[in-house]
TORDREN-153663 format. One record per residue: residue number from 0; residue in three letters; x, y, z of N, C-alpha, C in turn. Coordinates in Angstrom, 2 decimals, m for minus. Example, Ala and Ser with C-alpha at 12.3 -4.5 7.8 and 13.67 -1.06 7.14 Angstrom:
2
pos / code / n_xx / n_yy / n_zz / ca_xx / ca_yy / ca_zz / c_xx / c_yy / c_zz
0 / ALA / 13.19 / m5.69 / 7.80 / 12.30 / m4.50 / 7.80 / 13.20 / m3.30 / 7.80
1 / SER / 12.85 / m2.25 / 7.08 / 13.67 / m1.06 / 7.14 / 12.90 / 0.03 / 7.87
//
This chain:
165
pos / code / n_xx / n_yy / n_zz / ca_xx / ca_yy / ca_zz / c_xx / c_yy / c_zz
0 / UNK / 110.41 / 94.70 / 98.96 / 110.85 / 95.44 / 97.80 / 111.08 / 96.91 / 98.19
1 / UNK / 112.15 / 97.28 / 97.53 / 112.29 / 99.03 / 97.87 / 111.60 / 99.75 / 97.29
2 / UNK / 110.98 / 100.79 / 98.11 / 110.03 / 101.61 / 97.91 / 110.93 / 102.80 / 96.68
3 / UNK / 112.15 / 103.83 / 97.64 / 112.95 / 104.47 / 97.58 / 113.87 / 104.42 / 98.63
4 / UNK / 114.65 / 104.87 / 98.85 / 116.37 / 105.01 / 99.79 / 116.38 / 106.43 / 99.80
5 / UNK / 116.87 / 107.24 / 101.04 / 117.40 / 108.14 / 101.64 / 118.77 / 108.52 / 102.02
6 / UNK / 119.20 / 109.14 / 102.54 / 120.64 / 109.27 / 103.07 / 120.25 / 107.94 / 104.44
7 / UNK / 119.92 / 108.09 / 105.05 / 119.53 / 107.81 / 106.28 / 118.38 / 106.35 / 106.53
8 / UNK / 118.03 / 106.58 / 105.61 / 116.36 / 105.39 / 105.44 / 116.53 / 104.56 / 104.22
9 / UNK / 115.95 / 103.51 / 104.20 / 115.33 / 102.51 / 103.44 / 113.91 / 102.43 / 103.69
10 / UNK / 112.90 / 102.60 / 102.41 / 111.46 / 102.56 / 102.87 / 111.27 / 101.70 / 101.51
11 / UNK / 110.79 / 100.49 / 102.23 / 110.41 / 99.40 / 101.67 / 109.24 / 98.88 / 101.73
12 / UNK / 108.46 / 98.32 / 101.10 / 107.19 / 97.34 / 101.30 / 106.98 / 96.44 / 101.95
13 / UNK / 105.70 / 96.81 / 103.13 / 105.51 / 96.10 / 104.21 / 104.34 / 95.03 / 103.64
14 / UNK / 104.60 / 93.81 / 103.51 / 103.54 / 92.77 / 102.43 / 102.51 / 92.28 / 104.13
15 / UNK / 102.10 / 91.13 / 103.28 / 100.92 / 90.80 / 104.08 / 101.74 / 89.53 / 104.92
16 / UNK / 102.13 / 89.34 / 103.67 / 103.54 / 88.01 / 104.44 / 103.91 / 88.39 / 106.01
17 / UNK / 104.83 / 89.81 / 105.98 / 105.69 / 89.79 / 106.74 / 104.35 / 90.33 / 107.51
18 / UNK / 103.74 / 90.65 / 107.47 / 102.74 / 91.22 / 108.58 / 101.86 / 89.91 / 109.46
19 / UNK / 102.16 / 89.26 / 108.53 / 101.64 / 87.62 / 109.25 / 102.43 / 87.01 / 110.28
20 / UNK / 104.32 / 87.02 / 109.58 / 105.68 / 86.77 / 110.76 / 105.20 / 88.09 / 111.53
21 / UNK / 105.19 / 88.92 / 111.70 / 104.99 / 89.99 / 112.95 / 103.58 / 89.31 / 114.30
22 / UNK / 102.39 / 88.78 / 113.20 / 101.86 / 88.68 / 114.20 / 101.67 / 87.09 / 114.62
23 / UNK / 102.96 / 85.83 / 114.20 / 103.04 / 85.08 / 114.19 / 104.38 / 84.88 / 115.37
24 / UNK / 104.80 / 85.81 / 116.06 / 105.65 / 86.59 / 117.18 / 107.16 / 86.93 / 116.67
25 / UNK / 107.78 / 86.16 / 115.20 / 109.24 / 86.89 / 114.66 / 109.71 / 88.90 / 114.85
26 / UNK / 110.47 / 88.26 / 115.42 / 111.35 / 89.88 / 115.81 / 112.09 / 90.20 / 114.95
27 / UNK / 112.13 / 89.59 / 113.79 / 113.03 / 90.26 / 112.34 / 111.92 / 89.91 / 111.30
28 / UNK / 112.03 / 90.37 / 110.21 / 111.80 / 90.86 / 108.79 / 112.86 / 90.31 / 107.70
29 / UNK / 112.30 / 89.60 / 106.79 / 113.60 / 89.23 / 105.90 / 112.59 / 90.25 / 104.58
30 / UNK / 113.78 / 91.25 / 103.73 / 113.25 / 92.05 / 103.01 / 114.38 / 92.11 / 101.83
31 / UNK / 114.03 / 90.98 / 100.44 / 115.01 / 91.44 / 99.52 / 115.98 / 90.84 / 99.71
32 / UNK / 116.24 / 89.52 / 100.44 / 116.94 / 88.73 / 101.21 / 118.17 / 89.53 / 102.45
33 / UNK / 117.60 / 90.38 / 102.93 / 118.04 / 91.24 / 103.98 / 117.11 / 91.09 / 105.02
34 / UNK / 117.57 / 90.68 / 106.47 / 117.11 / 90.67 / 107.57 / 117.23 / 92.10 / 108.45
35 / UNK / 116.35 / 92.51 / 109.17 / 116.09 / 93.36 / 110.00 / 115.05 / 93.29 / 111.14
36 / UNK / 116.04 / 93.70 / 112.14 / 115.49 / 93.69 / 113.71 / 114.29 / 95.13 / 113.69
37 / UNK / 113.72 / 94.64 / 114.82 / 112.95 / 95.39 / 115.22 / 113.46 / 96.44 / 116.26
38 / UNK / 113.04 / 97.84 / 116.68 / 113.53 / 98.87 / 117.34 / 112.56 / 98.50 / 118.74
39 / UNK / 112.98 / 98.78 / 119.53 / 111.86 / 98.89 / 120.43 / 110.49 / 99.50 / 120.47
40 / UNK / 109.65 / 98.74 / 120.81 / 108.14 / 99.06 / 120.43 / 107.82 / 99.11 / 119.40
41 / UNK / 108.62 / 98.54 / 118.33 / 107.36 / 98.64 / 116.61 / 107.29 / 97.12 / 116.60
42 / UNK / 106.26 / 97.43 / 116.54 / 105.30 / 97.90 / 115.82 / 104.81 / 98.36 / 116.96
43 / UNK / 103.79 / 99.77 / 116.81 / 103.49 / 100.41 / 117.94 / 101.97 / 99.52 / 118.00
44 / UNK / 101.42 / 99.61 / 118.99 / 99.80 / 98.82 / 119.60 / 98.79 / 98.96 / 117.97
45 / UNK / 98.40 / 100.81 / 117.53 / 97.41 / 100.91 / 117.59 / 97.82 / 100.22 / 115.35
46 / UNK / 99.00 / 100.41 / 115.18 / 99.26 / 99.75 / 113.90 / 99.22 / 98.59 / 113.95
47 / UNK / 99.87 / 97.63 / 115.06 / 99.58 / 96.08 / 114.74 / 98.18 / 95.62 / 115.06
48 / UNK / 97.46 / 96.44 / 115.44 / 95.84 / 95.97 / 115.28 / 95.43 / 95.97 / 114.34
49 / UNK / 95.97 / 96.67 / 113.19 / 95.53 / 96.72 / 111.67 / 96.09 / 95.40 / 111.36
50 / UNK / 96.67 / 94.84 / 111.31 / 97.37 / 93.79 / 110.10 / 96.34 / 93.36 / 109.88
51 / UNK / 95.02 / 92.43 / 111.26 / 94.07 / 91.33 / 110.01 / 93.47 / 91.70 / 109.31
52 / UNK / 93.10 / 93.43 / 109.34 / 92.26 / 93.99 / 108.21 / 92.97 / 94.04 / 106.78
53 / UNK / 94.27 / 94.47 / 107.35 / 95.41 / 94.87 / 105.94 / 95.59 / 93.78 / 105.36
54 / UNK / 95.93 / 92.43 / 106.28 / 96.53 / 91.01 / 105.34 / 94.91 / 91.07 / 104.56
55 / UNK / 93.99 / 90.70 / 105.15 / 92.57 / 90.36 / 104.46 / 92.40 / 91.30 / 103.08
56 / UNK / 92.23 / 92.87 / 103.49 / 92.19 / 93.97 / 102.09 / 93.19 / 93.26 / 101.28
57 / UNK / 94.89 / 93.08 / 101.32 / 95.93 / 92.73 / 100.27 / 95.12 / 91.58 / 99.73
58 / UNK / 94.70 / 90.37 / 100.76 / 94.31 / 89.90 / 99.77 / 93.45 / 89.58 / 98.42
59 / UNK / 92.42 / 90.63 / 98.85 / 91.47 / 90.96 / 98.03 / 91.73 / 92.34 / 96.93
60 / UNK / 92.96 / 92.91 / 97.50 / 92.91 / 94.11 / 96.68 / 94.79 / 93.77 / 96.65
61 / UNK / 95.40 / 93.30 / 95.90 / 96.37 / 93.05 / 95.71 / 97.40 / 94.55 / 95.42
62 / UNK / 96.76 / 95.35 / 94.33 / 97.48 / 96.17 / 93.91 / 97.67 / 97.20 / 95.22
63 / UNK / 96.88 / 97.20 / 96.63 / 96.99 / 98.15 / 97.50 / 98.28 / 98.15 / 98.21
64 / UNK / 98.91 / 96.93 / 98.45 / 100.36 / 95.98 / 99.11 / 100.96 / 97.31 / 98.83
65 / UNK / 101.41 / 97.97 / 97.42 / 102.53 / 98.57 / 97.13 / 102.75 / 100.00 / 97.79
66 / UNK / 101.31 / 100.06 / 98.49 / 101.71 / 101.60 / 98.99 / 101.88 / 101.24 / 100.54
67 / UNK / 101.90 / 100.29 / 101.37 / 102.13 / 100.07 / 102.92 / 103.27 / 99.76 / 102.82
68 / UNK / 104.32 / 100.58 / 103.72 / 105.81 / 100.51 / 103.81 / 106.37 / 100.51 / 105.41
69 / UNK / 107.32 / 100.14 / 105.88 / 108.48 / 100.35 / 106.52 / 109.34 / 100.83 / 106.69
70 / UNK / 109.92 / 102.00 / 107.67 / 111.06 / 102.54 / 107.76 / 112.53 / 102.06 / 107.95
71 / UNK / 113.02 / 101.66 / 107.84 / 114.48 / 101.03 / 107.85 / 115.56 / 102.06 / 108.23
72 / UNK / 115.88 / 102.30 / 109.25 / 117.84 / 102.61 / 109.44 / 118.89 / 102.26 / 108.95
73 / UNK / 119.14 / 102.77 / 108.11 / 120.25 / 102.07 / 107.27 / 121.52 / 101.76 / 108.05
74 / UNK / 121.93 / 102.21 / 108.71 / 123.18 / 102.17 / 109.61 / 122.79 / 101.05 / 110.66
75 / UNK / 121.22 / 101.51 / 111.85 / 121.16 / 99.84 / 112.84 / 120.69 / 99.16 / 111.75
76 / UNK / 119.93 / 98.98 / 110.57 / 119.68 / 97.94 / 110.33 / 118.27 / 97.71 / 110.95
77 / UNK / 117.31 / 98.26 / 111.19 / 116.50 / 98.34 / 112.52 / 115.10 / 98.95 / 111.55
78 / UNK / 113.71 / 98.36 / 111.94 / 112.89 / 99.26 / 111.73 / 112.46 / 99.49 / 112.73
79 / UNK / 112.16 / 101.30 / 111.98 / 112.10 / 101.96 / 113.20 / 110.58 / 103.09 / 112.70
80 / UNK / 109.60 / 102.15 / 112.36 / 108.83 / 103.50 / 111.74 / 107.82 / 102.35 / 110.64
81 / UNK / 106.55 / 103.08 / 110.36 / 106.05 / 102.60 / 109.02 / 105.28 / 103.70 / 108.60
82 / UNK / 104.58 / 103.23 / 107.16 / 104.09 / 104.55 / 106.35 / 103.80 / 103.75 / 105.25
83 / UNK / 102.19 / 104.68 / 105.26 / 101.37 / 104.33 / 103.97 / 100.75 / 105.06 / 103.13
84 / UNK / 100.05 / 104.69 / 102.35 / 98.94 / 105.72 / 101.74 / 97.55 / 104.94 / 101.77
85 / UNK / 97.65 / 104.45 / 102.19 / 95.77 / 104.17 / 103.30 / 95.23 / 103.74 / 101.51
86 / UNK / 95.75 / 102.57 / 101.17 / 95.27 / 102.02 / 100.47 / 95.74 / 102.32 / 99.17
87 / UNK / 96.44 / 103.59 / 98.60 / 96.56 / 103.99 / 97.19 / 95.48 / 104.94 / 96.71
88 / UNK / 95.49 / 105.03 / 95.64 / 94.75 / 106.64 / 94.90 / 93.42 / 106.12 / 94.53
89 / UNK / 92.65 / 107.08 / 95.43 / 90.90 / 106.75 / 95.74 / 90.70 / 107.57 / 93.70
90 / UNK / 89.66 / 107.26 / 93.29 / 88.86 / 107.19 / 91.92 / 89.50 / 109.02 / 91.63
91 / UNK / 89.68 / 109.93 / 92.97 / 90.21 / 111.45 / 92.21 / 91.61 / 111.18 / 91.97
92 / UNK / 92.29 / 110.35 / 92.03 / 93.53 / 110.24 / 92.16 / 94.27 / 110.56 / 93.70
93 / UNK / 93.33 / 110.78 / 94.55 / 94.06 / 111.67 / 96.23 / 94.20 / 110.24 / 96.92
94 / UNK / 95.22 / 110.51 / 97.76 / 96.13 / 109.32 / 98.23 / 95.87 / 110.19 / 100.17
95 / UNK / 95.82 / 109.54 / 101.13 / 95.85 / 109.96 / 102.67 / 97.36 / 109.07 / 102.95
96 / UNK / 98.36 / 110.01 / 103.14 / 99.59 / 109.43 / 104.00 / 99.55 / 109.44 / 105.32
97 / UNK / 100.16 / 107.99 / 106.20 / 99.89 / 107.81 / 107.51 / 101.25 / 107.36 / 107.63
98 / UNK / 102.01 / 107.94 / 109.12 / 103.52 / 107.35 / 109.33 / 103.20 / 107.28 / 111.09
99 / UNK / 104.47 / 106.37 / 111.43 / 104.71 / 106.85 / 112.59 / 106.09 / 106.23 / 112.68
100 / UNK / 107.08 / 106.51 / 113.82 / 108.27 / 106.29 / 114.07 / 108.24 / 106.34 / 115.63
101 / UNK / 109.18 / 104.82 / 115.77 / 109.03 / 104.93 / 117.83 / 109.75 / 106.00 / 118.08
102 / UNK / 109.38 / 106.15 / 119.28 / 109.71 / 106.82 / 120.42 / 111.56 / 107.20 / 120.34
103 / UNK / 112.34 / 106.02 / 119.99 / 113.85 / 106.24 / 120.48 / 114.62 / 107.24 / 119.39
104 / UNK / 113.52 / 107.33 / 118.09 / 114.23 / 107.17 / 116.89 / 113.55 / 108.97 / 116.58
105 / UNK / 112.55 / 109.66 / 117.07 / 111.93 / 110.42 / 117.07 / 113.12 / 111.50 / 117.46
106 / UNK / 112.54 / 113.07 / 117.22 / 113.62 / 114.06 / 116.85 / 114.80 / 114.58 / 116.66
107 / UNK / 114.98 / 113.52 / 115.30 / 115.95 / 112.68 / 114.75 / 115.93 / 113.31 / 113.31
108 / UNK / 114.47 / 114.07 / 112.76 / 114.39 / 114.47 / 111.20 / 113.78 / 113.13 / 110.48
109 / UNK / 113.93 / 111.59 / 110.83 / 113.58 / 110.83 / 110.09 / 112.10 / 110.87 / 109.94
110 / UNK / 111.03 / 111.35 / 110.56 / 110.10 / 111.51 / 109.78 / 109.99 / 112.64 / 108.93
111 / UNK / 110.68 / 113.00 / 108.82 / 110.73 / 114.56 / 107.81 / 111.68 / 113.70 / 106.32
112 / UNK / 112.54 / 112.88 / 106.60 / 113.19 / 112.41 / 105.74 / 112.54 / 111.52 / 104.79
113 / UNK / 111.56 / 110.85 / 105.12 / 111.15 / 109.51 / 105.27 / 110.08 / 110.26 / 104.51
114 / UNK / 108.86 / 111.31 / 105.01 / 107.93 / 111.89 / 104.18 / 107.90 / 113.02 / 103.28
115 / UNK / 109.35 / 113.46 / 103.10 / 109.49 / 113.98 / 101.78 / 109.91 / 113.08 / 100.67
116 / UNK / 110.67 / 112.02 / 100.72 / 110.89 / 110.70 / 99.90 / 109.65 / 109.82 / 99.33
117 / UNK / 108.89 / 109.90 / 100.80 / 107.73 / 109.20 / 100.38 / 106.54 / 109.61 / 99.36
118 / UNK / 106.42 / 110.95 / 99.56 / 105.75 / 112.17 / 98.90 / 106.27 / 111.90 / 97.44
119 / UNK / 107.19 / 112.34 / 97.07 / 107.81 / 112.28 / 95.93 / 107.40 / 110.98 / 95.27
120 / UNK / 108.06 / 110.17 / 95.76 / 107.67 / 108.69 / 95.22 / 106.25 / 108.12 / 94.64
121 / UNK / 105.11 / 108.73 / 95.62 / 103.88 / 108.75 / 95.52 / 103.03 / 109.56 / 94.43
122 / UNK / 103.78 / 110.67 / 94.28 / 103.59 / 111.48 / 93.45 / 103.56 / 111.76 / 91.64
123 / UNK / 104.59 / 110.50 / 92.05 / 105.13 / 109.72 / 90.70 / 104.44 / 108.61 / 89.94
124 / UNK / 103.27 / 108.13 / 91.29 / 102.63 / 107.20 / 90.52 / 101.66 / 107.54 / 89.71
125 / UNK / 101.12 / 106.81 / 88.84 / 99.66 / 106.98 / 87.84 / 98.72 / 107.15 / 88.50
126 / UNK / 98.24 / 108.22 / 88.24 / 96.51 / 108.34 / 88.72 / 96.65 / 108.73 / 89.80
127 / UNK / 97.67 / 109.54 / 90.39 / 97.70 / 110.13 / 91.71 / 98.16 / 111.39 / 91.45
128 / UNK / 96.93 / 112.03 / 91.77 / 96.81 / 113.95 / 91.80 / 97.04 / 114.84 / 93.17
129 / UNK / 96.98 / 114.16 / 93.56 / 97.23 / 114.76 / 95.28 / 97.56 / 114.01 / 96.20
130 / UNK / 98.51 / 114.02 / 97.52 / 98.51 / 113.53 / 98.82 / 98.05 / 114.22 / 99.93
131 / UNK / 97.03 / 113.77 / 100.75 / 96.40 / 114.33 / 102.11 / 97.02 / 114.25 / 103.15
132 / UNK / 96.50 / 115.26 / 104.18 / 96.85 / 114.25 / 105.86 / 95.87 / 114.86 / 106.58
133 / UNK / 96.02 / 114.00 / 107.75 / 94.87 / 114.63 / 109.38 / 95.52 / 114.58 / 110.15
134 / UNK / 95.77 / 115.13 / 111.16 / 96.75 / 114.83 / 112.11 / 95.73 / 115.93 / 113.69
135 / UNK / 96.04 / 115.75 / 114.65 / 95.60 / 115.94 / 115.85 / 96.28 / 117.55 / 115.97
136 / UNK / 95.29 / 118.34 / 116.32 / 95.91 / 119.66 / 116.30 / 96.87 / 119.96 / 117.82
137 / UNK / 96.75 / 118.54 / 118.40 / 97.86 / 118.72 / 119.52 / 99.03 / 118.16 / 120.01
138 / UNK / 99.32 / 117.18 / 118.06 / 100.43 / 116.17 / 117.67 / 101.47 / 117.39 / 117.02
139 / UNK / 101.80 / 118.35 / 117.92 / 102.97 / 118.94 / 117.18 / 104.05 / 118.40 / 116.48
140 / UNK / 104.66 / 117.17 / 117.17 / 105.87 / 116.89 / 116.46 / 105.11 / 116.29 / 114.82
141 / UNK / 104.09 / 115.85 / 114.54 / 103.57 / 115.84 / 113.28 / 103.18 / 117.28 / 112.29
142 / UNK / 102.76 / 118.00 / 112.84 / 102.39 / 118.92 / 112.55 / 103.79 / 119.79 / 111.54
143 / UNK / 104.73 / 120.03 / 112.70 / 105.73 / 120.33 / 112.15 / 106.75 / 119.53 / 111.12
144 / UNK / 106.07 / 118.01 / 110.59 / 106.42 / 117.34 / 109.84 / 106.03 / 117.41 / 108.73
145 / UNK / 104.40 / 117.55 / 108.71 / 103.97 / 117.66 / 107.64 / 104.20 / 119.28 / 107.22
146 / UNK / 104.38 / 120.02 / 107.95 / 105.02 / 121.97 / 107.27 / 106.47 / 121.44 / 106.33
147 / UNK / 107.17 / 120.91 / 107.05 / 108.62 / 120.67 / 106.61 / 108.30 / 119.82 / 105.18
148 / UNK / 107.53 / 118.63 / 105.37 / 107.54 / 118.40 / 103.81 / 106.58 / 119.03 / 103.08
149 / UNK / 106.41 / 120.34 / 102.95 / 105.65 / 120.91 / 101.63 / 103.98 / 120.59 / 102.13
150 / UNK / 103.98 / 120.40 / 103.03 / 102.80 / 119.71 / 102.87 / 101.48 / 121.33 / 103.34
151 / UNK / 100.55 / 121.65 / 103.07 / 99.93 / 123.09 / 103.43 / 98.34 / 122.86 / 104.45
152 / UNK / 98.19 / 123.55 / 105.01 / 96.88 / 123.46 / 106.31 / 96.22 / 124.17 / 105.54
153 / UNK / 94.94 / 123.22 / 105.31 / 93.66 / 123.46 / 104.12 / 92.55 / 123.51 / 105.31
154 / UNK / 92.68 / 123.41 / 106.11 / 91.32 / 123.08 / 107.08 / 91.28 / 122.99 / 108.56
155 / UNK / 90.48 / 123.60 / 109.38 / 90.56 / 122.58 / 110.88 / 89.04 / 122.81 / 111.50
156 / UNK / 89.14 / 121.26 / 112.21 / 88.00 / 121.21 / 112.82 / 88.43 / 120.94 / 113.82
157 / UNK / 87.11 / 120.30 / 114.97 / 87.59 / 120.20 / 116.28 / 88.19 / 118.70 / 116.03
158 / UNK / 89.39 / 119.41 / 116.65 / 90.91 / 119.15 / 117.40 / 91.23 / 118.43 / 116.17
159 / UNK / 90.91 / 118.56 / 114.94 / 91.73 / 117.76 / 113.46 / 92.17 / 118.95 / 112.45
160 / UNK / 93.25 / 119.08 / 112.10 / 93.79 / 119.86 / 111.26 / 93.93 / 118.45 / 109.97
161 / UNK / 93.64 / 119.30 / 108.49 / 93.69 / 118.67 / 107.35 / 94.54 / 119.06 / 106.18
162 / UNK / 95.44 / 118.85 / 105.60 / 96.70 / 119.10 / 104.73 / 96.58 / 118.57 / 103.55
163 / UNK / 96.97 / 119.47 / 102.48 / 97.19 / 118.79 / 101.13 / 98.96 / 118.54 / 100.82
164 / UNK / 99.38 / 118.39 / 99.95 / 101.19 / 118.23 / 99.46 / 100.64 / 118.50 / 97.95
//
């Protein structure tokens, strides 16, 4: 299901389904009756170690599905990226956004594209008062992602910088 659309992106909902064909070895995604290839290296290592936790949580927490998404290229046709909110809006309403995008597809703007869309979108839902982040104070190309979307440096500890939007 579509999340929202970009100039550039499609960010759609990554279910438990398709996270099952990923680790069931399929190299495409059928989404909305639209097929899409995979980019090289996505799913990256340390995200497809999540799925049995994620398929297991969806299934127990159904309403969480709607915030784990996929990046889409609209032009290859290709995902190239995913992005979540680490479950949906904890009891204050604050949501933690997590993305990443391979390697080929990287300083390109699509994570800048991808998390101001996503932001917005998120922002829009019920019961969500804020979006967070953490990011590695020596992940510049993030760093300068989360400045670009609005997002502000509330904090740092060792080697973790912390952001509100």
């Amino acid at each position: 299901m579509k999340i929202t659309e970009t100039k550039n992106l499609l960010l759609m909902t990554f279910s438990a389904d398709a996270m099952l064909d990923v680790l069931n070895g399929n190299k495409t995604i059928e989404v909305d009756h639209k097929t899409y290839s995979f980019a090289d290296s996505w799913p990256i290592s340390a995200y497809k170690n999540l799925f049995p936790y994620k398929i297991s949580r969806f299934q127990t927490h159904p309403e969480e599905e709607e915030y784990e998404g996929i990046i889409i290229h609209k032009k290859d046709q290709a995902i190239i990226g995913d992005m979540g909110f680490k479950g949906g809006p904890d009891e204050k309403g604050i949501m933690e956004i997590g993305y990443s995008v391979v390697p080929q597809y990287q300083g390109n703007g699509y994570a800048t594209e991808m998390g101001k869309a996503f932001c917005d979108w998120g922002m829009k839902k019920e019961n969500v008062s804020q979006i967070v982040a953490t990011c590695s104070v020596y992940n510049h190309a993030s760093i300068r992602v989360l400045e670009k979307i609005g997002m502000k440096k509330i904090k740092e500890e060792i080697e973790k910088y912390y952001w509100v939007f």
